[in-house]
C-alpha positions in Angstrom: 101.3 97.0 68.8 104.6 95.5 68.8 108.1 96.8 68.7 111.9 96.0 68.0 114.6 98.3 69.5 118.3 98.0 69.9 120.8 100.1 72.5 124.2 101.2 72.8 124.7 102.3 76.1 128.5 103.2 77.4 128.5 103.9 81.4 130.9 105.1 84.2 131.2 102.2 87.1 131.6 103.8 90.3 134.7 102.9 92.6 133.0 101.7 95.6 135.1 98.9 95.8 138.7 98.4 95.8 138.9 95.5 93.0 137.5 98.7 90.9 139.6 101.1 91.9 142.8 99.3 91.1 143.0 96.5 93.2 143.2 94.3 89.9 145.6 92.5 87.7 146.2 95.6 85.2 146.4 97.6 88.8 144.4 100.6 87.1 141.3 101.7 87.4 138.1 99.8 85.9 136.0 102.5 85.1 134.1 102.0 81.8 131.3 99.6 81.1 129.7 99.1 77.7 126.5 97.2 76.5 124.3 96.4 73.6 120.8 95.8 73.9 118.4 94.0 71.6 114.5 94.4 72.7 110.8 93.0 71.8 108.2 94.6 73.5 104.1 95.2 72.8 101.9 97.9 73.8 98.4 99.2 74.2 97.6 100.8 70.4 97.9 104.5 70.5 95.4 106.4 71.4 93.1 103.7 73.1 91.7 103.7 76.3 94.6 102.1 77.9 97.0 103.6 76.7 95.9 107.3 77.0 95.1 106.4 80.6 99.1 104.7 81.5 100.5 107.5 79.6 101.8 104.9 76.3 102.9 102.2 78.7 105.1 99.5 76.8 106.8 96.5 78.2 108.7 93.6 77.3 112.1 91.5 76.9 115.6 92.7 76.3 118.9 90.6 76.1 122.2 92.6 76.8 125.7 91.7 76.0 128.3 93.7 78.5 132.2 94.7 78.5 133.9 95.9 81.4 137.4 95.8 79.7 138.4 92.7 81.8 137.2 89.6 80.4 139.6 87.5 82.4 138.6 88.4 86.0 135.3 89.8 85.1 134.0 87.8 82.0 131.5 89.9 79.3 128.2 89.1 81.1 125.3 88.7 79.1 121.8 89.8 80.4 118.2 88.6 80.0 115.7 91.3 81.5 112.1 92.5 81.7 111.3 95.8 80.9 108.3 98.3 81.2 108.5 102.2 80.4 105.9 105.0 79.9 105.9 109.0 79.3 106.7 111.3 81.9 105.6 114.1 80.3 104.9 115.1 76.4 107.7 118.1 75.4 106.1 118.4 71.8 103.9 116.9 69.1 106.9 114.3 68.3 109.1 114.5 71.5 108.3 113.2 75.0 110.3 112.7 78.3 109.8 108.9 79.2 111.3 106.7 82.0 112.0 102.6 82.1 113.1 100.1 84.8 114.8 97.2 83.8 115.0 93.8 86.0 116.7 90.6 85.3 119.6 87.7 85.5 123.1 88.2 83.8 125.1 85.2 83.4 128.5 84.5 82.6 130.4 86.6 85.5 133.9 85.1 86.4 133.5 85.3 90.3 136.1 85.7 93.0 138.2 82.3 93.1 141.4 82.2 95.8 143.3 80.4 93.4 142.2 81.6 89.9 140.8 84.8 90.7 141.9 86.5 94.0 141.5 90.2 93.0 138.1 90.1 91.9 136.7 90.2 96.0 133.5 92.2 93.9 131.6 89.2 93.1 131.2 86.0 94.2 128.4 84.6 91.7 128.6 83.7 87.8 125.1 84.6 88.3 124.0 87.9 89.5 120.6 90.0 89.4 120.6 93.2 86.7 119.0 96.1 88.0 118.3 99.3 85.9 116.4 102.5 85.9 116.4 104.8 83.0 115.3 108.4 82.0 115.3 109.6 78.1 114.1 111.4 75.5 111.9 109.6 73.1 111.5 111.5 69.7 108.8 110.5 67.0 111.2 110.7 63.9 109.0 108.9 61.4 105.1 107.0 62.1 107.1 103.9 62.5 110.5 104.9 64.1 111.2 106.5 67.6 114.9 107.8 68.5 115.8 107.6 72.1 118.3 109.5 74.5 119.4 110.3 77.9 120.6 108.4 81.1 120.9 105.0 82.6 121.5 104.0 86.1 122.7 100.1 86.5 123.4 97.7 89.3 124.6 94.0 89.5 124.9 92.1 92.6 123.5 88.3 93.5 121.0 89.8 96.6 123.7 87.9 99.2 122.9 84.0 98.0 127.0 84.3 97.3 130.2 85.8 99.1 131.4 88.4 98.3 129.0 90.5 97.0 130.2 94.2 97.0 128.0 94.8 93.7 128.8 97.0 90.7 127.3 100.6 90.1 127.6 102.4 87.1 125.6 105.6 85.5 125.5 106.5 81.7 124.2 107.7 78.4 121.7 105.1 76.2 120.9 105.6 72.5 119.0 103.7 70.7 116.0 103.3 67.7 112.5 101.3 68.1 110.6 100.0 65.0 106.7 100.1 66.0 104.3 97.8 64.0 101.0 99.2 63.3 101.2 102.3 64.5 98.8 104.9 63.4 98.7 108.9 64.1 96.4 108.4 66.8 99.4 108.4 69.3 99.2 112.3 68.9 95.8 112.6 69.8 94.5 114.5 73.0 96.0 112.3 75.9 93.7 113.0 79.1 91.3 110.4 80.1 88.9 110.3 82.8 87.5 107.4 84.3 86.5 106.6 87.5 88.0 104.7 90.0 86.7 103.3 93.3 88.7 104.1 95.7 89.2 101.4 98.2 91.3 99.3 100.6 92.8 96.4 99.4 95.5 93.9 101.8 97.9 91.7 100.0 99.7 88.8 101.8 103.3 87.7 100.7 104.6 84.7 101.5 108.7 84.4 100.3 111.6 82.4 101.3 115.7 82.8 99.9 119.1 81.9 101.0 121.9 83.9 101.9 125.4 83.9 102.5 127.1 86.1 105.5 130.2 86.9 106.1 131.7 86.7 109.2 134.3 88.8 111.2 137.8 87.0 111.5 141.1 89.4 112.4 139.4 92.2 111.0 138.6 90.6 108.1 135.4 89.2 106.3 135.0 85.3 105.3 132.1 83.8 103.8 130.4 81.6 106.0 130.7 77.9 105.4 127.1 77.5 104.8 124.0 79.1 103.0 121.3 79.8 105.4 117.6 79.7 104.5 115.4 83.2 105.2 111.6 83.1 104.9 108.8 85.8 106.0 105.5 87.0 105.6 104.3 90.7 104.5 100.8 91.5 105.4 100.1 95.0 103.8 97.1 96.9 104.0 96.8 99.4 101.4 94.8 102.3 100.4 93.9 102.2 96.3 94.1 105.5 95.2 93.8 106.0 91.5 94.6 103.3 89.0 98.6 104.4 89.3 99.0 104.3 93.2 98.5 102.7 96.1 99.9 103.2 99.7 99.4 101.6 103.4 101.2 99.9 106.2 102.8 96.3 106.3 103.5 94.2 108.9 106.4 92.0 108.2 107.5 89.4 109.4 111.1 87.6 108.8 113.2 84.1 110.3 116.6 84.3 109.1 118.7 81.3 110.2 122.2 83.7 109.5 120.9 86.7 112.5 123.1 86.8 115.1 125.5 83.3 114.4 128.6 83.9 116.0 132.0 82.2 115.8 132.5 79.0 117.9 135.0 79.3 120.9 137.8 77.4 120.0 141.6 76.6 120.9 143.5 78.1 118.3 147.3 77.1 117.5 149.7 79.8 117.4 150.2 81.7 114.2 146.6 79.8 112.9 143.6 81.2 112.2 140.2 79.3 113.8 138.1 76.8 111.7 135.0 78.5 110.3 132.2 76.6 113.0 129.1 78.6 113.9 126.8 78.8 116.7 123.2 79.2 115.8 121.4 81.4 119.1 118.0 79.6 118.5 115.0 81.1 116.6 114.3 83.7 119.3 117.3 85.5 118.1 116.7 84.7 114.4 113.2 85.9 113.6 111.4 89.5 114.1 108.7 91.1 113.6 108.2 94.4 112.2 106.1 97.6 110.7 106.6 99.0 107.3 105.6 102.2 105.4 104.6 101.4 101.7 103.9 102.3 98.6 103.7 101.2 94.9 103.0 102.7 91.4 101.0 100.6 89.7 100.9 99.5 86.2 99.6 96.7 83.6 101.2 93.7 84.8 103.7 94.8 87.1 103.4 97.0 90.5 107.1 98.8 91.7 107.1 99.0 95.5 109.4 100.9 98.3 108.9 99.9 101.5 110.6 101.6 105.1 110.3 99.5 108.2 111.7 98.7 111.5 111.6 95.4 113.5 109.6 96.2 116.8 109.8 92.6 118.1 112.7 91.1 118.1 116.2 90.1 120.2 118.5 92.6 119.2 121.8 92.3 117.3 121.5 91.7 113.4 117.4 91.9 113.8 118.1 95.7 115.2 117.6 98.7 113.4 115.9 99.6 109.8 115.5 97.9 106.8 114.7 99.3 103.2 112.3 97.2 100.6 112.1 97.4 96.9 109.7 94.8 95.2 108.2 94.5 91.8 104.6 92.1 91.9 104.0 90.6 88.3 100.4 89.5 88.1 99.6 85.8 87.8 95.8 86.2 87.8 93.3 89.3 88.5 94.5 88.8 92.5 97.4 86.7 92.9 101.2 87.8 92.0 104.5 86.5 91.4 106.2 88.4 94.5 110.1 89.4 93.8 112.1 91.9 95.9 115.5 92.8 97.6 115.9 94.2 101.5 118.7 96.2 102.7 119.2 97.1 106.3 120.5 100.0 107.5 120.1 101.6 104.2 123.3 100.5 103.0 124.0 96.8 104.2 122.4 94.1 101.5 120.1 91.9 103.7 118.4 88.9 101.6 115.9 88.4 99.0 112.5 88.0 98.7 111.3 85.2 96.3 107.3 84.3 96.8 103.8 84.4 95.8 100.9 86.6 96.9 97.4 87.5 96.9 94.9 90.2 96.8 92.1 90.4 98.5 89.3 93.1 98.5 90.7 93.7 95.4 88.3 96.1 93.9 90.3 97.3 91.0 88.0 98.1 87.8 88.8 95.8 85.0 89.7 97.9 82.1 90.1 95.5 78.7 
């Protein structure tokens, strides 16, 4: 069953950077984002085995066109995204309580530029990932026509391949109406389903590489570094199937990035001067680790949504030293093998690098259902 929706979605920004909080040409506050979204997507027909079991799973494409209010340092970005969504919970006969995430590239950004735009220290990239995550209410108006409501969370940032890279935040209300094709009554019919599943162990190995930029301490300042610096790592993840929806286990990890621990090259520095931006690289011991995560992921047709929490256990110290955070989405290329995309933090707050690669499945003991 296909569908056609469009979105207006208006949206507070958050002021966790000074370029937003005033630190601008107009020197106020840049507090309001709005978007409009136009979206194809296909689903499972109502009422079939599939879809009562993934609770009316949907997924598909959306293309966004935003307005921050300041086209000149900012630009009006305009996104292309993949989406998937399903019901939390059913309210009523025609109203439900559904979530959505939303992941994708927005182009068109006017990045940070010392000579044409030296306010906007925010973002460094015309290109920069779109993140969102969505909760509504999804009301059954007519057999063909669904209303949504409720609230969007957003984020933009380009994962570090670019300095700076503060990132925007923003929270806000989304409205919009859906046009389904060939939908039929059966949507309201009893939605339990019971099938078995075998629960099992499964253990997917990752492999991903990036680049990353890094800033580097100067005077109490951050500058980009002169260079991007490669990253690549492994994940090996054992994990524990479940149900059809979850899946859970440990990972360990493993990581070289060629940005850990480069330091600022000694260097005779004439009076009222600042020193010339040469690195020293401390050798691979000092650039690669190897840790132990906690993860899990909610699993759905086509795409898998992971968190993972880990800490390095081998390593040299210094950037490699302390926590890092996961969050990865696996789109299936065949029954086993995935297309592997995901974002690492450290220290819960710090953006680390991202994770572009390709996996695979083995053991992989999960019932086909079509």
């Amino acid at each position: 069953m296909h569908r056609l929706g469009a979105e207006f979605r208006p949206a507070y920004i958050f002021p966790t950077n000074s370029f937003v909080q005033g630190a601008n040409r107009s020197g106020r506050p840049i507090d309001l984002a709005l978007s409009g979204h136009l979206r194809y997507g296909w689903q499972y027909r109502p009422g079939s085995r599939l879809d009562r079991l993934f609770g009316g799973v949907y997924q598909g494409v959306g293309l966004a066109y935003f307005d921050f209010g300041t086209p000149d340092e900012l630009g009006n970005p305009v996104a292309l995204y993949l989406y998937q969504g399903a019901r939390i919970a059913r309210l009523g006969r025609r109203l439900s309580l559904d979530y959505e995430w939303n992941l994708g590239l927005s182009f068109g950004w006017k990045p940070y530029d010392a000579q044409r735009n030296p306010d906007n220290r925010m973002m460094g990239s015309k290109i920069n990932a779109y993140i969102g995550i969505d909760c509504f209410l999804r009301w059954h108006v007519l057999r063909d026509v669904d209303i949504t409501a409720g609230v969007a969370l957003n984020h933009f940032s380009n994962g570090n391949t670019k300095y700076p890279n503060a990132g925007l935040n923003s929270i806000g209300l989304k409205t919009g109406i859906v046009c389904l094709f060939g939908r039929t009554e059966a949507e309201n019919a009893p939605q339990r389903l019971r099938i078995p599943f075998p629960r099992h162990m499964s253990y997917d190995l990752t492999l991903f590489g990036s680049w990353r930029r890094k800033g580097i301490a100067v005077d109490d300042r951050q500058i980009a570094s002169p260079e991007a610096y490669a990253v690549a790592g492994f994940n090996f993840a054992a994990m524990y199937n479940f149900g059809y929806k979850f899946r859970a286990g440990l990972s360990l990890d493993g990581v070289y990035d060629r940005s850990a621990n480069i330091t600022l090259r000694d260097q005779i520095v004439p009076i009222d001067g600042s020193p010339e931006l040469i690195t020293d690289n401390p050798g691979f011991a000092r650039q690669a680790a190897l840790g132990l995560s906690a993860r899990g992921e909610f699993v759905m047709p086509y795409f898998s949504v992971g968190l993972g929490l880990g800490v390095n256990v081998l390593h040299r110290g210094g950037d490699m030293k302390g926590f890092y955070q996961m969050l990865t989405l696996k789109i299936a290329a065949t029954r086993s093998s995935y297309v592997h995309i995901g974002y690492s933090l450290r220290n819960f707050h710090q953006p680390n690098f991202l994770m572009l690669g390709i996996g695979y499945r083995f053991n992989n003991r999960y019932p086909r259902l079509r």
